[in-house]
N, CA, C and O atoms as a DFTB+ gen file, in Angstrom:
676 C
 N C O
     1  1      -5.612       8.031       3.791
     2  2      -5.703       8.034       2.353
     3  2      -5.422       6.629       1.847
     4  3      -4.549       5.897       2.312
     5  1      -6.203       6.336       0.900
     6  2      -6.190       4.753       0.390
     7  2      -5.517       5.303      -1.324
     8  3      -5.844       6.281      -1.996
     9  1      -4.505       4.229      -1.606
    10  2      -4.472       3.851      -2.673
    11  2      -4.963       2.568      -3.639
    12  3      -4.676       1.377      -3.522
    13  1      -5.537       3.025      -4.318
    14  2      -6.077       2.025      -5.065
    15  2      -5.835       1.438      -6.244
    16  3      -6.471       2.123      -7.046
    17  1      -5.068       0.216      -7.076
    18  2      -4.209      -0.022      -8.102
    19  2      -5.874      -1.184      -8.740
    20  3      -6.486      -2.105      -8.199
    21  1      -6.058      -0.314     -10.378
    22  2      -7.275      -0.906     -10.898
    23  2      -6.802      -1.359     -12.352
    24  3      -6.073      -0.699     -13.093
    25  1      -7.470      -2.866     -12.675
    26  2      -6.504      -3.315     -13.607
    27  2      -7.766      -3.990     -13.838
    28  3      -8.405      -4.821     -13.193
    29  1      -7.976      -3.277     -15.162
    30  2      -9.462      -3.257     -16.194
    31  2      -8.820      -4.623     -17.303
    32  3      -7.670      -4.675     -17.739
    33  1      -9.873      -5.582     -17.556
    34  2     -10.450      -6.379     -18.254
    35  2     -11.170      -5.496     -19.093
    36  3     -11.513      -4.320     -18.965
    37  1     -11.386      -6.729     -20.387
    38  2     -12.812      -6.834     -21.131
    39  2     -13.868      -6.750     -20.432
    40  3     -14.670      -5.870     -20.745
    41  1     -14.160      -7.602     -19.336
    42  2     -15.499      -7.890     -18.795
    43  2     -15.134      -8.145     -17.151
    44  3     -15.617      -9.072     -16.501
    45  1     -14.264      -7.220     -16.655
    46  2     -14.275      -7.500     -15.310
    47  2     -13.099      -6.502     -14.957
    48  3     -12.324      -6.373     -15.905
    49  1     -12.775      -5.781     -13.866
    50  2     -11.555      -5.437     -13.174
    51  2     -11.191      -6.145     -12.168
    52  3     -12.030      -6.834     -11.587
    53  1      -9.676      -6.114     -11.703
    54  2      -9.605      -5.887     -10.477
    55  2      -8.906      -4.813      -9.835
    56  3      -8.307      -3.887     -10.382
    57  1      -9.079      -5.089      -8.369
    58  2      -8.619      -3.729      -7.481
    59  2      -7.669      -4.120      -6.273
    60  3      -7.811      -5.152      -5.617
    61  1      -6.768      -3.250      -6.077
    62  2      -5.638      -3.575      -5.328
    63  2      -5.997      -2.596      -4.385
    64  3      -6.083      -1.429      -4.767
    65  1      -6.240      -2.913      -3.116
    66  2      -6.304      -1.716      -1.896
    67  2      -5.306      -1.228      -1.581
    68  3      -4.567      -2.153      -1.918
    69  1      -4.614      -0.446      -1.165
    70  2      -3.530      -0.464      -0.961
    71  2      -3.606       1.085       0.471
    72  3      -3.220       2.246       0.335
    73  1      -4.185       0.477       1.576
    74  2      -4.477       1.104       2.611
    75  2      -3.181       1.690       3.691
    76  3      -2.130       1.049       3.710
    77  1      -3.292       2.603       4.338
    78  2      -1.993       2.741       5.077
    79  2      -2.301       2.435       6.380
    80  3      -3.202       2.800       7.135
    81  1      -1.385       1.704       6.486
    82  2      -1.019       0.341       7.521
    83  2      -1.565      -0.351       7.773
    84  3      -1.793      -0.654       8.944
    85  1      -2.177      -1.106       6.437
    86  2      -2.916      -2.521       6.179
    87  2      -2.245      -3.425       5.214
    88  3      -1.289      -3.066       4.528
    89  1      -2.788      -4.638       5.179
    90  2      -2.113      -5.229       4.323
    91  2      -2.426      -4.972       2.742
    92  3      -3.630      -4.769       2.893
    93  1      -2.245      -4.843       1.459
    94  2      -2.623      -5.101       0.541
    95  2      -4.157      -6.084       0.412
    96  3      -4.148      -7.091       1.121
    97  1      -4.963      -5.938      -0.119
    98  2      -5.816      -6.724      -0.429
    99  2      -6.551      -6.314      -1.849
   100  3      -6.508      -5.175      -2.314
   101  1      -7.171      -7.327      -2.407
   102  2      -7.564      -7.449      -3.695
   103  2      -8.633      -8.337      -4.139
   104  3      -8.427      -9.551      -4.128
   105  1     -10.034      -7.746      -4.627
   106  2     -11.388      -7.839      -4.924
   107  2     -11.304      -7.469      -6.297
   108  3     -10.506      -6.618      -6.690
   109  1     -12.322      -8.248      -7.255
   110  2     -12.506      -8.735      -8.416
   111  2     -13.796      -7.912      -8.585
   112  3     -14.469      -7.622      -7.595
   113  1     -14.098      -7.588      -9.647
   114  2     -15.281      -6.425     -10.140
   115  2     -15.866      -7.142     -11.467
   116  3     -15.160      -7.070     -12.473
   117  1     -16.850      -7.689     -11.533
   118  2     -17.317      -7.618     -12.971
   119  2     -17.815      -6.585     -13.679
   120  3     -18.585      -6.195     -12.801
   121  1     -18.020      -5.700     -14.723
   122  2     -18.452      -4.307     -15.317
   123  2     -19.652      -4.019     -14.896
   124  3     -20.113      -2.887     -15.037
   125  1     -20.391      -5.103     -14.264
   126  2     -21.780      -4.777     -14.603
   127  2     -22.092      -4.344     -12.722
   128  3     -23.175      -3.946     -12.291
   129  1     -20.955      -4.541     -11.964
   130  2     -20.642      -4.471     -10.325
   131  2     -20.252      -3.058     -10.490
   132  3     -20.125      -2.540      -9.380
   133  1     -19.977      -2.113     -11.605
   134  2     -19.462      -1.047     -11.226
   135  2     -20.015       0.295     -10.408
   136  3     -19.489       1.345     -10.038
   137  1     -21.430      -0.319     -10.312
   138  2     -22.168       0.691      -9.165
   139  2     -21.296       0.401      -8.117
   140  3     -20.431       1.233      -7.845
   141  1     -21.394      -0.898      -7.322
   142  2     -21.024      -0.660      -5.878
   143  2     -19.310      -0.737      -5.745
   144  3     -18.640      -0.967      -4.738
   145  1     -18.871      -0.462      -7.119
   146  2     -16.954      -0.081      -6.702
   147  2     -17.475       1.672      -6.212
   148  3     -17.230       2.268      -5.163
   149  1     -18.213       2.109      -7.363
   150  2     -18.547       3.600      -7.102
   151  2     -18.866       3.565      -5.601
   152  3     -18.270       4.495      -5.057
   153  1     -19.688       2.733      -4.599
   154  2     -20.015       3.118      -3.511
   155  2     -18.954       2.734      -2.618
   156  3     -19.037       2.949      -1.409
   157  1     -17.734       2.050      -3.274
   158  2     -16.446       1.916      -2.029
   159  2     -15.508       2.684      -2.273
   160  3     -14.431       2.690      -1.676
   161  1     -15.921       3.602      -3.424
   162  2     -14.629       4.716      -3.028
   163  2     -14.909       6.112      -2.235
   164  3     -16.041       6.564      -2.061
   165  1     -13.774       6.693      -1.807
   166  2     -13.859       7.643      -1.495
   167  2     -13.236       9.233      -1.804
   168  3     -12.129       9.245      -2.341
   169  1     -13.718      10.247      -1.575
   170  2     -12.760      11.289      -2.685
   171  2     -11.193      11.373      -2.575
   172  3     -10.375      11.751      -3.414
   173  1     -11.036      10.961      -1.437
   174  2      -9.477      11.495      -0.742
   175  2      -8.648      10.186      -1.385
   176  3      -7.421      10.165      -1.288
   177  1      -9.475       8.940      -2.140
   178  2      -8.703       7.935      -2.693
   179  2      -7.594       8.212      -3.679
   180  3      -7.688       9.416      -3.915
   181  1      -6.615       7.724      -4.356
   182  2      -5.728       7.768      -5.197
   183  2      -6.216       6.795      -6.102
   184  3      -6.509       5.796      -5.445
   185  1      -6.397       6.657      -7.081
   186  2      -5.995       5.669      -8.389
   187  2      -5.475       5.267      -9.166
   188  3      -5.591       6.051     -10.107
   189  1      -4.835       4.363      -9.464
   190  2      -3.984       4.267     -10.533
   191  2      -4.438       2.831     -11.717
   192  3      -4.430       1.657     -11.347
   193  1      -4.806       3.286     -13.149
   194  2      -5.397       2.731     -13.784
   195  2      -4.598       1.848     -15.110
   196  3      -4.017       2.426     -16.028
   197  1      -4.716       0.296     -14.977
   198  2      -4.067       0.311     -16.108
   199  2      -4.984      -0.676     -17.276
   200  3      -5.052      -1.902     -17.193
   201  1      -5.435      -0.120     -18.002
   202  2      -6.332      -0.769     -19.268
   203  2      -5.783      -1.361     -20.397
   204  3      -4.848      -0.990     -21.107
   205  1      -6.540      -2.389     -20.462
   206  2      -6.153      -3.135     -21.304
   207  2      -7.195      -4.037     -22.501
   208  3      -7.959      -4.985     -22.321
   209  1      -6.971      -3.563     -23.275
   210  2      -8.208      -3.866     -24.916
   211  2      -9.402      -3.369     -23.737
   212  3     -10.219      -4.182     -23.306
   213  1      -9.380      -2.038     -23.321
   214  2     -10.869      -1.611     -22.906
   215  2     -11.071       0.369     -23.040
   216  3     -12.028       1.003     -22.596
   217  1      -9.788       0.981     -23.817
   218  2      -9.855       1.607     -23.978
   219  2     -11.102       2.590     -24.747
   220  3     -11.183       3.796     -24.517
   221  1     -12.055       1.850     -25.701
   222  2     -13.199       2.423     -26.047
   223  2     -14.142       2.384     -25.442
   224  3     -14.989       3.267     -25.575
   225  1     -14.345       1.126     -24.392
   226  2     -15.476       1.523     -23.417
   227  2     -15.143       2.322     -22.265
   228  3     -16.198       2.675     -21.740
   229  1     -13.958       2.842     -21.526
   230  2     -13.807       4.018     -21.061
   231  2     -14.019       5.679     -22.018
   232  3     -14.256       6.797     -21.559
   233  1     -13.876       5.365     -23.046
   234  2     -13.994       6.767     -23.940
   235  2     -15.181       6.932     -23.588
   236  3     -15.538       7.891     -22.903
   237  1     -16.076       5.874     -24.075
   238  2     -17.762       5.760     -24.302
   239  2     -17.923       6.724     -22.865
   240  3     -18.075       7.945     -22.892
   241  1     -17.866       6.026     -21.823
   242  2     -18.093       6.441     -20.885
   243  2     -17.749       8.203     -20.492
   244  3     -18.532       8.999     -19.975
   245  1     -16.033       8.501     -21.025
   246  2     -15.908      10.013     -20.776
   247  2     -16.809      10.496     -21.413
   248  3     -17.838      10.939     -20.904
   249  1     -16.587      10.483     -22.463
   250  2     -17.339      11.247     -23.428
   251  2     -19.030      11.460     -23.416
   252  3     -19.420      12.473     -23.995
   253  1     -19.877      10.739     -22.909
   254  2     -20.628      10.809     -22.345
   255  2     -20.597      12.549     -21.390
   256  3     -21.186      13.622     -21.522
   257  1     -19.615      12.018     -20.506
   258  2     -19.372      12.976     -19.508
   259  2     -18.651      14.930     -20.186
   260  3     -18.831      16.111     -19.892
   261  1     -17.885      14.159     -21.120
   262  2     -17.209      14.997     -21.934
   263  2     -17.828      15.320     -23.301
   264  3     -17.948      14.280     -23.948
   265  1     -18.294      16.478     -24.010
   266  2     -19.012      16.715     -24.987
   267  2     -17.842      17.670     -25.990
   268  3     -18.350      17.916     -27.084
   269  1     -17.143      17.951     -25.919
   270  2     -16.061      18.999     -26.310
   271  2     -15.109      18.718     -26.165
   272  3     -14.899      17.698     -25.509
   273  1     -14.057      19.450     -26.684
   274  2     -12.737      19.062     -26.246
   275  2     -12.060      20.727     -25.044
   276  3     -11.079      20.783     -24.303
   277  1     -12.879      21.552     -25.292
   278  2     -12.587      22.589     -24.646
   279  2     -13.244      22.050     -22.790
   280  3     -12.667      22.450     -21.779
   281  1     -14.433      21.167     -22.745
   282  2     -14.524      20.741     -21.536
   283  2     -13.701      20.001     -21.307
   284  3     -13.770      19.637     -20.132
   285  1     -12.841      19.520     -21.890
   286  2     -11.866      18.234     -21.601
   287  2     -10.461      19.012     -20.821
   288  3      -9.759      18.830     -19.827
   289  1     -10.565      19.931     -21.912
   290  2      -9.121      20.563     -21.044
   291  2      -9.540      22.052     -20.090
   292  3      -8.932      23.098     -19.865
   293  1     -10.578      21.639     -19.787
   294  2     -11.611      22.070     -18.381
   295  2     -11.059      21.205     -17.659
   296  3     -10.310      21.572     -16.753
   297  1     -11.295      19.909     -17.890
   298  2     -10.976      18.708     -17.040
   299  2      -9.740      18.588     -16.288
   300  3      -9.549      18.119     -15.166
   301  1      -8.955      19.092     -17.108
   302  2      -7.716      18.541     -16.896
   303  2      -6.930      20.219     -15.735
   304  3      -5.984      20.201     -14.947
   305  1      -7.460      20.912     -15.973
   306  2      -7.181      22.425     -15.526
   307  2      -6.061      22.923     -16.447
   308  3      -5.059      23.444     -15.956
   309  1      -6.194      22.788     -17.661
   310  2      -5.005      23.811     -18.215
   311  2      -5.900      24.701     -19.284
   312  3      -5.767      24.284     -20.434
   313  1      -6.785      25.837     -19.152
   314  2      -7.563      26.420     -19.391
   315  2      -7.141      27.676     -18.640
   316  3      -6.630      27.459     -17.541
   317  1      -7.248      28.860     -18.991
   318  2      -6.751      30.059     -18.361
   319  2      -7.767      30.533     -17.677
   320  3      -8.876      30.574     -18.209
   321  1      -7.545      31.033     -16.208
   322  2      -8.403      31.516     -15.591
   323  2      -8.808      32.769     -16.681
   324  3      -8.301      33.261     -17.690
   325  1     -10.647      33.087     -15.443
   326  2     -10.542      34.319     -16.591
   327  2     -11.953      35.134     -15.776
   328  3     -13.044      34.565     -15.740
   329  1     -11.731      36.581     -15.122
   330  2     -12.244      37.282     -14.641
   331  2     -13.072      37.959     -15.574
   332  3     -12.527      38.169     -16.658
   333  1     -14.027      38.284     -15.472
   334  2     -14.893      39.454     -15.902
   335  2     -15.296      40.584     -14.883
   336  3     -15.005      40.631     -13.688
   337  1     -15.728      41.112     -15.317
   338  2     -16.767      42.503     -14.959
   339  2     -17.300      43.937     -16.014
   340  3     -16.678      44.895     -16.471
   341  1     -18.411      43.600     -16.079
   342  2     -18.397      44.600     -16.884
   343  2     -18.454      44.027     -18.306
   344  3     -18.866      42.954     -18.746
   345  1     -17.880      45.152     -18.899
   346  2     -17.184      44.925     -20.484
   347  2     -15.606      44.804     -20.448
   348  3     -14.857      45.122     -21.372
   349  1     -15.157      44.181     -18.963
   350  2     -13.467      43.842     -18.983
   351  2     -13.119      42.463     -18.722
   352  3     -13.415      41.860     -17.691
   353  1     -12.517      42.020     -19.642
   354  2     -11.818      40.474     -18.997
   355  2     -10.251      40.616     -18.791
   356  3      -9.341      41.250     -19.326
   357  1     -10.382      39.758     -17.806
   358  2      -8.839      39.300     -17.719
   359  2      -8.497      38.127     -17.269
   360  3      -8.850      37.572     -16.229
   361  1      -7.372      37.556     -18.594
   362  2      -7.135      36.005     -18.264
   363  2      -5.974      36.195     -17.567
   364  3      -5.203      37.155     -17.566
   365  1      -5.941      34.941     -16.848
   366  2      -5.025      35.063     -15.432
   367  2      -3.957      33.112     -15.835
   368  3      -3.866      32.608     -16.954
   369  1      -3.486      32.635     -14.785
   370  2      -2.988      31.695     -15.358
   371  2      -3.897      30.723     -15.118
   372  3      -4.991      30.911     -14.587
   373  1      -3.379      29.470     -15.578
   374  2      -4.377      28.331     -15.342
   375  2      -5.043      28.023     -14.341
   376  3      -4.767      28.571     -13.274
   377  1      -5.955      27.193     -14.403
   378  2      -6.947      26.789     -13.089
   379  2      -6.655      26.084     -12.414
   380  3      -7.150      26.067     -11.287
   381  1      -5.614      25.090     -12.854
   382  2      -5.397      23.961     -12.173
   383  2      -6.534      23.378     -11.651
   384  3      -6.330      23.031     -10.488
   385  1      -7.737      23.111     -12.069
   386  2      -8.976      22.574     -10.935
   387  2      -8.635      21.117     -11.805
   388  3      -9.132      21.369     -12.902
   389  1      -8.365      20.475     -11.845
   390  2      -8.519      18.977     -12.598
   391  2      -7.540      18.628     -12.162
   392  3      -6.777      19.482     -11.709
   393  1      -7.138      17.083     -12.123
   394  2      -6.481      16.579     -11.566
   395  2      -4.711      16.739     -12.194
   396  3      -4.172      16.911     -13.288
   397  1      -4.223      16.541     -10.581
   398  2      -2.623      17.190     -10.958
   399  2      -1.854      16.234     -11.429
   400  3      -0.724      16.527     -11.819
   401  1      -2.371      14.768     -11.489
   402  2      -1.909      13.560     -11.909
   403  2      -1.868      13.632     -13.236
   404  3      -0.927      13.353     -13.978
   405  1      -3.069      14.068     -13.535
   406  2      -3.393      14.347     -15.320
   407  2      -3.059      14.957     -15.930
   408  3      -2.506      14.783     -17.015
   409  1      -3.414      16.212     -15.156
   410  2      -2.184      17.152     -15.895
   411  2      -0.799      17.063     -15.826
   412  3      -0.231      17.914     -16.510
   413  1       0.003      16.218     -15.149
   414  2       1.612      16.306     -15.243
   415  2       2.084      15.409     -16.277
   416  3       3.114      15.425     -16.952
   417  1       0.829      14.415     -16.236
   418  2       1.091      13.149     -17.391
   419  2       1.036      13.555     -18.148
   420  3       2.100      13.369     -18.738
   421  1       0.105      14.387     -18.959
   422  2      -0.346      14.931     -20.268
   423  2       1.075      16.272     -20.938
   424  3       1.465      16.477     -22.088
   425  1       1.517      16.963     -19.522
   426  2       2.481      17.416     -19.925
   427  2       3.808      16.485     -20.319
   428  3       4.620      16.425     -21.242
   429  1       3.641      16.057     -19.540
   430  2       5.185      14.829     -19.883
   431  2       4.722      14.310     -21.101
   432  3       5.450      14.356     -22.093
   433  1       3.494      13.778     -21.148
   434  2       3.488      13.322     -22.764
   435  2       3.798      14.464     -23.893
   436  3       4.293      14.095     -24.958
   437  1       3.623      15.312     -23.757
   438  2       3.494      16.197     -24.418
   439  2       4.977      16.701     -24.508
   440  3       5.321      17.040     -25.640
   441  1       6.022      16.823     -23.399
   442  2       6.942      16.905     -23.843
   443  2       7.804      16.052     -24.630
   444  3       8.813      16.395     -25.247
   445  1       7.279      14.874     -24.536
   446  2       7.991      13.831     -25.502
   447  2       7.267      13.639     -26.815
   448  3       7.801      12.925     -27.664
   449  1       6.002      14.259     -27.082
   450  2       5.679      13.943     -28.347
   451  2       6.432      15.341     -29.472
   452  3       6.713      15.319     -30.670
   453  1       6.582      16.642     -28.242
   454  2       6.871      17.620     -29.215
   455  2       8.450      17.207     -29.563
   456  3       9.047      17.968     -30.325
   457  1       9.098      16.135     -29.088
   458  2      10.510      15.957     -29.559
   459  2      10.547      15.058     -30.859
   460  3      11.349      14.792     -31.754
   461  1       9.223      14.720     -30.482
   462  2       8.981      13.530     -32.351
   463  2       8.221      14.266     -33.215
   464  3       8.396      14.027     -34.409
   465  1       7.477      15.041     -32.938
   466  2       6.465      16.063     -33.904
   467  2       6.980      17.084     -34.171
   468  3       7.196      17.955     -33.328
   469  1       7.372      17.209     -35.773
   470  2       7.608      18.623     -36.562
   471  2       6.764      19.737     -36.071
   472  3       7.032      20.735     -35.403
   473  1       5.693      19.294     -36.581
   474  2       4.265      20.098     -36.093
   475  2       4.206      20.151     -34.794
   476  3       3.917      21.347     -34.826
   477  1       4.221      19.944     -33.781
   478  2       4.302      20.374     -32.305
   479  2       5.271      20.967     -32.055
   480  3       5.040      22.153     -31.821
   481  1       6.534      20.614     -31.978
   482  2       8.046      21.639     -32.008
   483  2       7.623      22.910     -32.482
   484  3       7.525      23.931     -31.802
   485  1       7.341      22.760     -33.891
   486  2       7.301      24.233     -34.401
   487  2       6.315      25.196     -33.723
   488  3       6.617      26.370     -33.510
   489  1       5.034      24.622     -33.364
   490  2       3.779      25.337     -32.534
   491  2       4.420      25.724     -30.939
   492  3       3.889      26.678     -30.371
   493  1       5.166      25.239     -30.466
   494  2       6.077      24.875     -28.844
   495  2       7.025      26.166     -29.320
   496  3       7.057      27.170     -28.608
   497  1       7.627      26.108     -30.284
   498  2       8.669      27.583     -30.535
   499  2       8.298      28.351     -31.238
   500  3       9.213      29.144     -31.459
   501  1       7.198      28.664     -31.893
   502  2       6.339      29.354     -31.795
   503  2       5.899      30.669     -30.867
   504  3       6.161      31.871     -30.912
   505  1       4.890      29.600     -29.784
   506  2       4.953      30.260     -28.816
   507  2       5.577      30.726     -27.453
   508  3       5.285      31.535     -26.573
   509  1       6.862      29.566     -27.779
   510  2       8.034      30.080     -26.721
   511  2       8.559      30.896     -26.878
   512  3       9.293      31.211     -25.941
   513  1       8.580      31.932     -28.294
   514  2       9.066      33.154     -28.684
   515  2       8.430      34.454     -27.531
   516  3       8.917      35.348     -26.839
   517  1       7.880      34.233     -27.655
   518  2       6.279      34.756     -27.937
   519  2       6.139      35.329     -25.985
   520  3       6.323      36.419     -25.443
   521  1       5.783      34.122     -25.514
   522  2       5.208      33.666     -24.414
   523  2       6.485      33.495     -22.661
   524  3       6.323      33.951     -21.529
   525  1       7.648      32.632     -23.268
   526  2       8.292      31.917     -22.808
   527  2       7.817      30.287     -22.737
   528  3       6.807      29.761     -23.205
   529  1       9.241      29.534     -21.760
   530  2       8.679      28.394     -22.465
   531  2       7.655      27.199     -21.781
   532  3       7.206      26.146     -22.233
   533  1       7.529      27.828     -20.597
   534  2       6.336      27.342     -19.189
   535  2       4.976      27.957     -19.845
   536  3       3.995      27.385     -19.368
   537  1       4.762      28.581     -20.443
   538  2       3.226      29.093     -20.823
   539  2       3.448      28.422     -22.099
   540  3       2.337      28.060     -22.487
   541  1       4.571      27.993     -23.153
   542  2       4.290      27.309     -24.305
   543  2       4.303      25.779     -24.198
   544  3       3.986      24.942     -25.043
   545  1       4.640      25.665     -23.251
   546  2       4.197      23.763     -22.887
   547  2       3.172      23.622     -22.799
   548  3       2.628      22.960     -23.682
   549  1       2.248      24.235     -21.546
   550  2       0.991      24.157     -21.474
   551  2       0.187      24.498     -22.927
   552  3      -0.708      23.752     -23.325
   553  1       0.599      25.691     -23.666
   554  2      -0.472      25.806     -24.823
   555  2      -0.663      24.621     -25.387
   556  3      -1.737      24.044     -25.556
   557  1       1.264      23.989     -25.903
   558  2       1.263      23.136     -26.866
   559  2       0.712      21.402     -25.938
   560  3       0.869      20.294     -26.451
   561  1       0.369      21.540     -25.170
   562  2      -0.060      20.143     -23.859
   563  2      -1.329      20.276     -24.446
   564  3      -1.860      19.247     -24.865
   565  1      -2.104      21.695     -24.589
   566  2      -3.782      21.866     -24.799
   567  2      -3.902      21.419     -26.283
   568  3      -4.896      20.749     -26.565
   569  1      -3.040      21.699     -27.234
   570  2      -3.330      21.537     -28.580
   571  2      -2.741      19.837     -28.697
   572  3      -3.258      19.321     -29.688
   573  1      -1.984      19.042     -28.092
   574  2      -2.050      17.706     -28.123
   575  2      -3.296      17.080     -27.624
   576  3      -3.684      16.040     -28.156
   577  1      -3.996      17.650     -26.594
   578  2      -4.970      17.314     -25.809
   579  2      -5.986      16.658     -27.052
   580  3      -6.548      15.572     -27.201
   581  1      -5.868      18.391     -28.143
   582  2      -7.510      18.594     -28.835
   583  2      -7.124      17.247     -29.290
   584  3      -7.893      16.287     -29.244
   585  1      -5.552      17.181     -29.863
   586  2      -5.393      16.206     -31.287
   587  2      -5.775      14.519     -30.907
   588  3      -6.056      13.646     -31.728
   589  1      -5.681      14.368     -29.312
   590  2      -5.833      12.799     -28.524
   591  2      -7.232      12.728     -28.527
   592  3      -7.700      11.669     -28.944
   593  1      -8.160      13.762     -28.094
   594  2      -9.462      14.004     -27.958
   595  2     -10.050      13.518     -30.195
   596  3     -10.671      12.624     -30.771
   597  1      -9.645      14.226     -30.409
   598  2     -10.474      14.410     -31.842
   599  2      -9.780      13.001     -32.648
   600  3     -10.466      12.484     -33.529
   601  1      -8.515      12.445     -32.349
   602  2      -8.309      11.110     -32.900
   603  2      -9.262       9.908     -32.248
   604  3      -9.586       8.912     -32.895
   605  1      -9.653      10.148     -30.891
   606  2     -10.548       9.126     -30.298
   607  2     -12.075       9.262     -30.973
   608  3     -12.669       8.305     -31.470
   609  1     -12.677      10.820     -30.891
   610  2     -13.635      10.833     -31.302
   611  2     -14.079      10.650     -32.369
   612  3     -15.264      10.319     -32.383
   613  1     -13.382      10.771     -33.678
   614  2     -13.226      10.714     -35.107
   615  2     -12.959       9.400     -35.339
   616  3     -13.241       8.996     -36.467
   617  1     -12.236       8.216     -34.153
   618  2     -11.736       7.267     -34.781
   619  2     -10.326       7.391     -36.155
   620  3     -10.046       6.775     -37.184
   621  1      -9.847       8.384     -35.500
   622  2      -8.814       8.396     -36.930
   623  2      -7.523       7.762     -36.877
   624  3      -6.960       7.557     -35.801
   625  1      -6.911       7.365     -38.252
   626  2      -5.963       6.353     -38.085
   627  2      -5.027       6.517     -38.972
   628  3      -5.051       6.098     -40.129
   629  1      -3.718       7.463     -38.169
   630  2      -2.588       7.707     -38.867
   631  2      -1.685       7.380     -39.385
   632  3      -0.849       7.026     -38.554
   633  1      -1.201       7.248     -40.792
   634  2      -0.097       7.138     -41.860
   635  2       1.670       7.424     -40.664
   636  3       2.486       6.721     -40.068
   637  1       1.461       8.593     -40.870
   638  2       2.431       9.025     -40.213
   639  2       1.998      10.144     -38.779
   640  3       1.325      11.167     -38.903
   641  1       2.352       9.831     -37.985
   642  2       1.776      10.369     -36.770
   643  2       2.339      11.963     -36.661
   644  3       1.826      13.080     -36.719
   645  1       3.787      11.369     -36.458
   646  2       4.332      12.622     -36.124
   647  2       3.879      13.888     -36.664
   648  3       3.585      14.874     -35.987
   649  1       3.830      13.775     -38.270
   650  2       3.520      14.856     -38.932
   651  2       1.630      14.924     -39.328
   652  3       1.164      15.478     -40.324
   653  1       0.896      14.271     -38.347
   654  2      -0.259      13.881     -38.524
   655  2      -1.017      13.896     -39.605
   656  3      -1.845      14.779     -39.827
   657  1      -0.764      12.812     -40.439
   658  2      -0.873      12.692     -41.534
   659  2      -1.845      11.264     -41.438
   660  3      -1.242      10.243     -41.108
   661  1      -3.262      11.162     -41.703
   662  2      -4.107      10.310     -41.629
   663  2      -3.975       9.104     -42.846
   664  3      -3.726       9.225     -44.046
   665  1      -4.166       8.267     -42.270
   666  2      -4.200       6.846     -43.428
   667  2      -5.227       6.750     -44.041
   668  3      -6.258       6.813     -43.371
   669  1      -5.363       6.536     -45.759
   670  2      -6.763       6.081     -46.108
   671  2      -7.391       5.543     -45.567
   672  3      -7.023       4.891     -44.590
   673  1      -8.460       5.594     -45.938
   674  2      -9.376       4.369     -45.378
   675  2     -10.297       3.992     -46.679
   676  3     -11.125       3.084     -46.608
């Protein structure tokens, strides 16, 4: 298994190999090279990404890939399984099919935004009444998701965050 440490430019990355029981090594990418990074990775790779003033041309790019925000948190696997047959469903727990990196981050973010957000706390105890409080993280992880998803896509630009409260424009 290779780890790979990628550290995005405006107009170029680079990449840190980080092979087991090799030395470190490190190759330079211009954006327009990003076919043949695609042909040196492999699935079993690790990544770790850190961007910098290039955050909208990665959106461009998900989003492309991503049309919804309900595929997004497809993406991520915190979406409830969900059987049919018939005229019967039954939702089961999450899918976990998306990456477990993403999803633990998104929860951790999520637990620290519901300690600054009125509005998330209250939605988090809410359904921790309700639910308990392992099925109300994840809800309230999916409803931060929509709000990260629909501030990128909308371009929107908040007054006060916590209580998501948008700035004129």
């Amino acid at each position: 298994m290779r780890y790979l440490g990628v550290d995005l430019h405006s107009n170029n990355f680079m990449v840190c190999d980080l092979s087991e029981n090799e030395e470190p090594s490190f190759k330079q990418y211009q954006l327009s090279e990003l076919e043949a990074f695609k042909d040196f990775l492999y699935l079993e790779d690790r990544i770790a990404v850190e961007a910098t003033n290039t955050t909208r041309f990665f959106y461009n790019q998900v989003a492309a890939l991503v049309t919804d925000e309900d595929k997004l948190a497809s993406y991520f696997g915190i979406v409830p399984r969900v059987s049919n047959s018939n005229q019967t469903q039954h939702h089961g727990s999450i899918t976990k099919r998306g990456s477990k990196l993403a999803r633990t981050v998104l929860v951790q973010c999520t637990l620290t935004a519901k300690r600054f957000s009125p509005c998330l706390k209250q939605y988090y105890e809410r359904i921790k009444v309700r639910r308990g409080s392992s099925k109300a993280i994840i809800a309230t992880a999916r409803k931060f998701l929509g709000i990260i998803y629909r501030t990128l896509k909308y371009k929107w630009v908040f007054s006060d965050f916590p209580n998501f409260v948008l700035a004129e424009q």
